[in-house]
C-alpha positions, 0 to 999 in steps of 0.5 A: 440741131442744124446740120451744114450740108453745104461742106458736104456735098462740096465734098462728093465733086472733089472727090468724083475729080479726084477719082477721075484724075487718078483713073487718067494718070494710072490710064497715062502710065499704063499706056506710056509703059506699052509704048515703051515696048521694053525687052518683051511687051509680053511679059508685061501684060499679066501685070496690067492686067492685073493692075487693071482689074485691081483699079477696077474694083477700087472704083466700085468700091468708091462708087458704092461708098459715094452712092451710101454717102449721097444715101445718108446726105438725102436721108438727114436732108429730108429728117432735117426738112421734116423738123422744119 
């Protein structure tokens, strides 16, 4: 049974860009909303702490998920080379 890896790790690019374009965009708007200055710039700063934090930890999660999918991909690499 062969198994097209060619798809797959197309795949991990897009999303390392996907992960990088939303980084980017929350980045962008979390700077034009401090450039913006508002009423008290203070009252805003728990809040994108917060927001940072949580992004933070959304990109772990997605690093360690993309390192686990790279883990399988070389794993049924070498079973799939193995059967060769």
């Amino acid at each position: 049974m062969s198994i097209p890896l060619a798809p797959i790790i197309l795949l991990i690019p897009l999303l390392i860009f996907a992960l990088v374009v939303i980084v980017i965009v929350a980045f962008a708007r979390f700077l034009f909303r401090l450039a913006s200055g508002g009423d008290d710039p203070r009252r805003e700063r728990p809040e994108d702490t917060r927001e940072i934090q949580q992004m933070h930890a959304n990109l772990s999660r997605i690093e360690e998920r993309l390192e686990a999918l790279e883990t399988i991909l070389l794993e049924r690499q070498r079973q799939y080379d193995q059967k060769a």
